[in-house]
FIKOLZA-1660 file (N, C-alpha, C; in steps of 0.1 Angstrom, whole numbers, plus 5000, padded with zeros to 4 digits):
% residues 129
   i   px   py   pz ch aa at
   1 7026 5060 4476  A  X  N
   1 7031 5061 4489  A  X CA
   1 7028 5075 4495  A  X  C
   2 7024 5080 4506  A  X  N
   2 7019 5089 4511  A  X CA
   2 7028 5095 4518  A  X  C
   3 7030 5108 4514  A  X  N
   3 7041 5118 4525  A  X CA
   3 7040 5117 4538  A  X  C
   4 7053 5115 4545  A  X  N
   4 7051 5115 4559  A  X CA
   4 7060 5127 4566  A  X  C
   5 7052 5132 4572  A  X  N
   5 7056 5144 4579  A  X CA
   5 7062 5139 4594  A  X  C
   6 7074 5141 4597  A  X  N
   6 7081 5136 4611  A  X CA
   6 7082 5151 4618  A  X  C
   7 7075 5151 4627  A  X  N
   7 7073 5163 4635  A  X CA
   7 7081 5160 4656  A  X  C
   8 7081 5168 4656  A  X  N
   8 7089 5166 4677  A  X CA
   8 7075 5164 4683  A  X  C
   9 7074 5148 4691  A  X  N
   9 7058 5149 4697  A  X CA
   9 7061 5151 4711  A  X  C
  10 7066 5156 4714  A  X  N
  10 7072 5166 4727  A  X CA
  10 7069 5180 4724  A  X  C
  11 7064 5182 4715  A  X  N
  11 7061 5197 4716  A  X CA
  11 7046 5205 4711  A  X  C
  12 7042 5215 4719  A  X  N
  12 7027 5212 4718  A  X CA
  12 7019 5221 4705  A  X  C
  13 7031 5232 4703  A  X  N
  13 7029 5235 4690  A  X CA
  13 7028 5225 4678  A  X  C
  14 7040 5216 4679  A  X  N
  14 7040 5204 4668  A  X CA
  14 7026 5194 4666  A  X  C
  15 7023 5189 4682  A  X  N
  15 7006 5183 4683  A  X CA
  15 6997 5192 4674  A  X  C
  16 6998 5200 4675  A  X  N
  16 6982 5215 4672  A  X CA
  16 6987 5214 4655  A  X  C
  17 6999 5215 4652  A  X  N
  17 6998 5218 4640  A  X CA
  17 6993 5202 4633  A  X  C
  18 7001 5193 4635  A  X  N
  18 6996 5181 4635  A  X CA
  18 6976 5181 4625  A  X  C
  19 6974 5181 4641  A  X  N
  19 6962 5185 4642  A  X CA
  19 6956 5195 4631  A  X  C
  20 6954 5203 4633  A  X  N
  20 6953 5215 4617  A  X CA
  20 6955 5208 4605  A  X  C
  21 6965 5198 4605  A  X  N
  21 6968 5192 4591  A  X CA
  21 6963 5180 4588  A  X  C
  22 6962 5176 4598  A  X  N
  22 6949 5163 4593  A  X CA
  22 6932 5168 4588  A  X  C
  23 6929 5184 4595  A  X  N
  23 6913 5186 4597  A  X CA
  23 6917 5194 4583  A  X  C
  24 6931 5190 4576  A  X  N
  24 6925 5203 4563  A  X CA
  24 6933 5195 4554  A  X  C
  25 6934 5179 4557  A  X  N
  25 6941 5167 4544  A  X CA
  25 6930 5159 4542  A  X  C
  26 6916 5161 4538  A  X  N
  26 6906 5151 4539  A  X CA
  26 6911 5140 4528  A  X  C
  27 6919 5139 4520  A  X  N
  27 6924 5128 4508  A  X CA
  27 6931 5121 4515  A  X  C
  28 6941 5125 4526  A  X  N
  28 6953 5116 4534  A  X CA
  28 6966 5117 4528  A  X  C
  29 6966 5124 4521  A  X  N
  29 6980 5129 4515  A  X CA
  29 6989 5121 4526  A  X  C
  30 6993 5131 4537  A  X  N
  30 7005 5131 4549  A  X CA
  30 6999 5116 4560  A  X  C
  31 7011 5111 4561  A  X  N
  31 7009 5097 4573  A  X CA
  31 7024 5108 4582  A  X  C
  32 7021 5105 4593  A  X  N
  32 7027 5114 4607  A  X CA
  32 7035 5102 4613  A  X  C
  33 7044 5104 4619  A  X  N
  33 7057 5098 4625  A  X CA
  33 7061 5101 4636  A  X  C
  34 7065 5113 4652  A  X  N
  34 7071 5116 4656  A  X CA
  34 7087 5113 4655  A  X  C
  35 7093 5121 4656  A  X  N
  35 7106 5119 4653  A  X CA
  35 7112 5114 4670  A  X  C
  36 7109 5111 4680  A  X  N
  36 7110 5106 4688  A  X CA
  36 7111 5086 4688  A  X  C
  37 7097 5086 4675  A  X  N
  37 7095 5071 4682  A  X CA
  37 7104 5066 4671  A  X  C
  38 7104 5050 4670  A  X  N
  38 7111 5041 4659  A  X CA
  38 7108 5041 4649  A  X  C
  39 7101 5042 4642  A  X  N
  39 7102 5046 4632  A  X CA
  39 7103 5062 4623  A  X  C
  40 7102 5070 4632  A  X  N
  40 7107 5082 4635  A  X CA
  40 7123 5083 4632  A  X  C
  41 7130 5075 4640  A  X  N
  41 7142 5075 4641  A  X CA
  41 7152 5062 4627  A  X  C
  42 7144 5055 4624  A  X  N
  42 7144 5049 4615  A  X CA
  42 7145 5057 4600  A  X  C
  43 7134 5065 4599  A  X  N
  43 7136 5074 4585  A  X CA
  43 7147 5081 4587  A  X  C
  44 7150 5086 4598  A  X  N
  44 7158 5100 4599  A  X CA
  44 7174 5093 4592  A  X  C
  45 7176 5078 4597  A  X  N
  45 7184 5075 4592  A  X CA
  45 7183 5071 4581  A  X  C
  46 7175 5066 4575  A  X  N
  46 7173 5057 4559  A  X CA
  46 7171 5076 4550  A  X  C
  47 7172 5086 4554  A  X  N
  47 7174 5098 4550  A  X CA
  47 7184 5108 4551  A  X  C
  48 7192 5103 4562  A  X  N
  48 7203 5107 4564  A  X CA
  48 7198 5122 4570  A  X  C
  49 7187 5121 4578  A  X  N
  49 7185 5132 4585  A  X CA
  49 7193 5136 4595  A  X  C
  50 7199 5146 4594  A  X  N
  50 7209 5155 4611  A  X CA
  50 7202 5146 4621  A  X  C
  51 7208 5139 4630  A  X  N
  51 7202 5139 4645  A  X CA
  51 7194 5148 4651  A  X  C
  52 7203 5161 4652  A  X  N
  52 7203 5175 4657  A  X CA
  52 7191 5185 4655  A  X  C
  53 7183 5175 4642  A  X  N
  53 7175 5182 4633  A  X CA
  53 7163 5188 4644  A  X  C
  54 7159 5208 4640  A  X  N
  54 7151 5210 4648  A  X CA
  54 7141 5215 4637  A  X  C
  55 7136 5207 4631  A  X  N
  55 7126 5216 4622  A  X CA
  55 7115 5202 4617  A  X  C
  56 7105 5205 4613  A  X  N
  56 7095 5196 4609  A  X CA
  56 7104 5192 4597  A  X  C
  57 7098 5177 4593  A  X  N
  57 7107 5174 4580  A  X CA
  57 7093 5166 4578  A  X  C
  58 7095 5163 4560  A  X  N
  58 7083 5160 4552  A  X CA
  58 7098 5150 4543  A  X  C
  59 7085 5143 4541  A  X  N
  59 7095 5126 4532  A  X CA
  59 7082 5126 4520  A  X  C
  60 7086 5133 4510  A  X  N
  60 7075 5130 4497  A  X CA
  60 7082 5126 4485  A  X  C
  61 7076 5116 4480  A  X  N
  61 7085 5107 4472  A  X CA
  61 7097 5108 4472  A  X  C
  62 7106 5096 4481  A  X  N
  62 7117 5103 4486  A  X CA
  62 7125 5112 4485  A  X  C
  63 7121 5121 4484  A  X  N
  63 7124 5139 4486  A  X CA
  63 7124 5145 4498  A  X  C
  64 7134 5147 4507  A  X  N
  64 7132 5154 4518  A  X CA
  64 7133 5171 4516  A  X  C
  65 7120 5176 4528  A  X  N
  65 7119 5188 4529  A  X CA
  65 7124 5191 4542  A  X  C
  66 7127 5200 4546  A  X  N
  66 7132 5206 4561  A  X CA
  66 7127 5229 4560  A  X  C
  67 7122 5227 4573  A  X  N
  67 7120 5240 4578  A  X CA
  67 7110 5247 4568  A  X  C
  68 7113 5258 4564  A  X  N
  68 7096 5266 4556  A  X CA
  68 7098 5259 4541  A  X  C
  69 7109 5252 4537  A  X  N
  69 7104 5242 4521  A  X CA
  69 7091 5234 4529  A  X  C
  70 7099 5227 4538  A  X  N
  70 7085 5215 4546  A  X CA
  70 7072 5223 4549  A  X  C
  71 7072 5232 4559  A  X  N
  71 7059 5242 4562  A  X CA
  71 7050 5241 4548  A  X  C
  72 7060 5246 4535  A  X  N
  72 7050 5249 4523  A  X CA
  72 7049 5240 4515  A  X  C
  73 7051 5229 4514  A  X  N
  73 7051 5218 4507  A  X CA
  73 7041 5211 4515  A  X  C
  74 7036 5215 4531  A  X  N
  74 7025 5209 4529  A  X CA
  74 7011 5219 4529  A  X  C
  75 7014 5229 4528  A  X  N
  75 7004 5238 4526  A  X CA
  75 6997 5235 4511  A  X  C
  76 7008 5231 4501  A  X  N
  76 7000 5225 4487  A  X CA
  76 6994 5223 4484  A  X  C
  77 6990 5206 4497  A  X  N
  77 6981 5197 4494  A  X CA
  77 6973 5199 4508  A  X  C
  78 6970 5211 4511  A  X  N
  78 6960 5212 4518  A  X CA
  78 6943 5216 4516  A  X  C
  79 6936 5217 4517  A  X  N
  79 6922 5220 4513  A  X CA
  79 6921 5234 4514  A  X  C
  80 6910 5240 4511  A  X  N
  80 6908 5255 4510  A  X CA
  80 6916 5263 4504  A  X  C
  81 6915 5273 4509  A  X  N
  81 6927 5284 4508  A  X CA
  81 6946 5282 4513  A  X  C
  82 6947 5272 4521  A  X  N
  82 6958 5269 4526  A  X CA
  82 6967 5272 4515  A  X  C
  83 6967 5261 4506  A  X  N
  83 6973 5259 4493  A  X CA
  83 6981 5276 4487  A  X  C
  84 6976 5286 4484  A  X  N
  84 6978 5298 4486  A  X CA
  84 6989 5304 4490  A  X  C
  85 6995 5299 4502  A  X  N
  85 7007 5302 4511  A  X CA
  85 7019 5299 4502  A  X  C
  86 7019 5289 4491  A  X  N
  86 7028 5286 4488  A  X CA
  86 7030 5296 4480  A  X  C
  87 7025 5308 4475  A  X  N
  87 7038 5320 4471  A  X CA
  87 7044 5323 4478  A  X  C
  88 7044 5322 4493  A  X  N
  88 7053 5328 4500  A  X CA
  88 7071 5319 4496  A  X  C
  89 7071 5306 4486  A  X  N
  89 7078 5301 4477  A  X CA
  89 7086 5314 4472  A  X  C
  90 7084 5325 4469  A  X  N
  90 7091 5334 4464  A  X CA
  90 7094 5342 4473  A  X  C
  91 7093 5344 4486  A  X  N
  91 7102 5347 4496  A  X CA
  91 7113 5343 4492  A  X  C
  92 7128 5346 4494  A  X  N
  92 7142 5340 4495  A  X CA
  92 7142 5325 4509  A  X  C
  93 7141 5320 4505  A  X  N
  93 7148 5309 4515  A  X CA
  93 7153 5309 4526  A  X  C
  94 7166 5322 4522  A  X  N
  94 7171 5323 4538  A  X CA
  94 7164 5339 4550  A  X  C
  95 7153 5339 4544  A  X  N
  95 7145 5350 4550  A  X CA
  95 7135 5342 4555  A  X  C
  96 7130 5332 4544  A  X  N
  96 7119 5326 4550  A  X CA
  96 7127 5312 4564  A  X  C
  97 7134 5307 4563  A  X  N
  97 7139 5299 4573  A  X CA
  97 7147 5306 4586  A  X  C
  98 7152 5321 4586  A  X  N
  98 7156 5327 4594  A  X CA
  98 7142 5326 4608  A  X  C
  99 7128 5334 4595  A  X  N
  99 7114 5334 4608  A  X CA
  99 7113 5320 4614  A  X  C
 100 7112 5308 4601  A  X  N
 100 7110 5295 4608  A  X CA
 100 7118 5294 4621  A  X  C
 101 7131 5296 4620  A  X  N
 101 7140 5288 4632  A  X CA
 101 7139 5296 4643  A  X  C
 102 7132 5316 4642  A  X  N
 102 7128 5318 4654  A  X CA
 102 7118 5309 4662  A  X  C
 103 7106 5308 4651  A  X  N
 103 7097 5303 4656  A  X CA
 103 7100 5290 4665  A  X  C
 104 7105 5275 4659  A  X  N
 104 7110 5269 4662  A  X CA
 104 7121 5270 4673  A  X  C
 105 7127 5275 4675  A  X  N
 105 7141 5280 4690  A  X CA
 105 7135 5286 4700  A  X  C
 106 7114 5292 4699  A  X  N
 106 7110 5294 4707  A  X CA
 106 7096 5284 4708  A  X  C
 107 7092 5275 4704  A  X  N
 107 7081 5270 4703  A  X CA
 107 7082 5259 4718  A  X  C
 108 7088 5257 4725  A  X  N
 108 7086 5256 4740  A  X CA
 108 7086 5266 4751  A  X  C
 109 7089 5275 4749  A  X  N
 109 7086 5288 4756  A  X CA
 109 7074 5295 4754  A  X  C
 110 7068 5294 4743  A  X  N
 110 7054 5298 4735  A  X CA
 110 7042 5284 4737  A  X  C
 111 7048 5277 4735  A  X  N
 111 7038 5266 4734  A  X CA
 111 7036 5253 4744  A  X  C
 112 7048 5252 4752  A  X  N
 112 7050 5243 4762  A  X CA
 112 7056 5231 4756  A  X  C
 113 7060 5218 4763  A  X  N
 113 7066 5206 4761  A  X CA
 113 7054 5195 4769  A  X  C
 114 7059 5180 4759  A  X  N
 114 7046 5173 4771  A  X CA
 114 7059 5167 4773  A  X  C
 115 7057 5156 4781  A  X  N
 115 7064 5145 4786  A  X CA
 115 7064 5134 4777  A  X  C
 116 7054 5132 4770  A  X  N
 116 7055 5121 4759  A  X CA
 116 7044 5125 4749  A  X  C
 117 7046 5117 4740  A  X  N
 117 7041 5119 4727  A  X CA
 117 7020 5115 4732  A  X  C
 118 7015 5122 4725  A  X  N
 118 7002 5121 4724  A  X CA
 118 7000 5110 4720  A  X  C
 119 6986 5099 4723  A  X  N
 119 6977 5092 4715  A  X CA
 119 6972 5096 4707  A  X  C
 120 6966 5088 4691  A  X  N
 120 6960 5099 4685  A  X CA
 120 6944 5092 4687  A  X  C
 121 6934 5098 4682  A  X  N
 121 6921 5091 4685  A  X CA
 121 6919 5083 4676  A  X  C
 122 6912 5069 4681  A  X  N
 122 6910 5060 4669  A  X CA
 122 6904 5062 4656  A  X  C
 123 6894 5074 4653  A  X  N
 123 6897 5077 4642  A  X CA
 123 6903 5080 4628  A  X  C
 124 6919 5090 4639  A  X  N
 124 6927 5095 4627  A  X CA
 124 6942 5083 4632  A  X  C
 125 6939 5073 4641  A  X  N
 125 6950 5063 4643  A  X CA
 125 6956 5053 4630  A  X  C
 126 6952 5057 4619  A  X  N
 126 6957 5047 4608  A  X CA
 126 6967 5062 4601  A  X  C
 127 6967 5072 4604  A  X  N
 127 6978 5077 4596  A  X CA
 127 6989 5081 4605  A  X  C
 128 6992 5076 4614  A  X  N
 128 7002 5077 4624  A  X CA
 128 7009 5065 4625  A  X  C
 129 7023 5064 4621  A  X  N
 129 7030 5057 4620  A  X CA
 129 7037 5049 4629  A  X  C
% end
């Protein structure tokens, strides 16, 4: 079963990163969700995810990640150099999730909001949930 990354598709930072992570998953590791749509909201509950939740979340073998665990857990299985990032794993947690939730508590002021969730192109439309 393939990790699924539930990202906010209202937000245009979340699209881009999206994005980035499909052009550097050529295996297909991650299948994508917005946390907006039904089945979006479906995991969050068969997970017992916060409502409230403001951070990317990753479902890998049922194992939930949230905030910079999630960020680096999918940097792993990324191609290139990506993979790399995960020593930042030895950061403390609450230093590394302090930057995340700036970033995050500003990523509509930095990046903008859409009105609804993106199409994806029929190409990469089989890993979108």
């Amino acid at each position: 079963m393939p990790a699924i990354i539930l990202f906010d598709g209202e937000c245009n930072f979340c699209d881009a990163s999206v994005q980035f992570i499909i052009k550097r998953d050529p295996k297909g590791y991650f299948q994508f969700a917005a946390q907006q749509s039904e089945i979006g909201e479906a995991l969050k509950r068969q997970y017992a995810i916060p409502e409230a939740m403001d951070s990317l979340v990753v479902v890998d073998h049922h194992k939930v990640y949230y905030s910079s665990d999630a960020a680096l857990h999918i940097t792993k299985h990324l191609s290139g150099l990506w993979g790399f990032l995960y020593v930042l794993k030895l950061v403390p947690k609450r230093l590394r999730d302090l930057v995340y939730k700036f970033v995050a508590k500003n990523r509509y002021a930095w990046f903008g909001k859409k009105d609804s969730c993106s199409i994806p192109s029929p190409e990469i439309r089989n890993r979108f949930l």
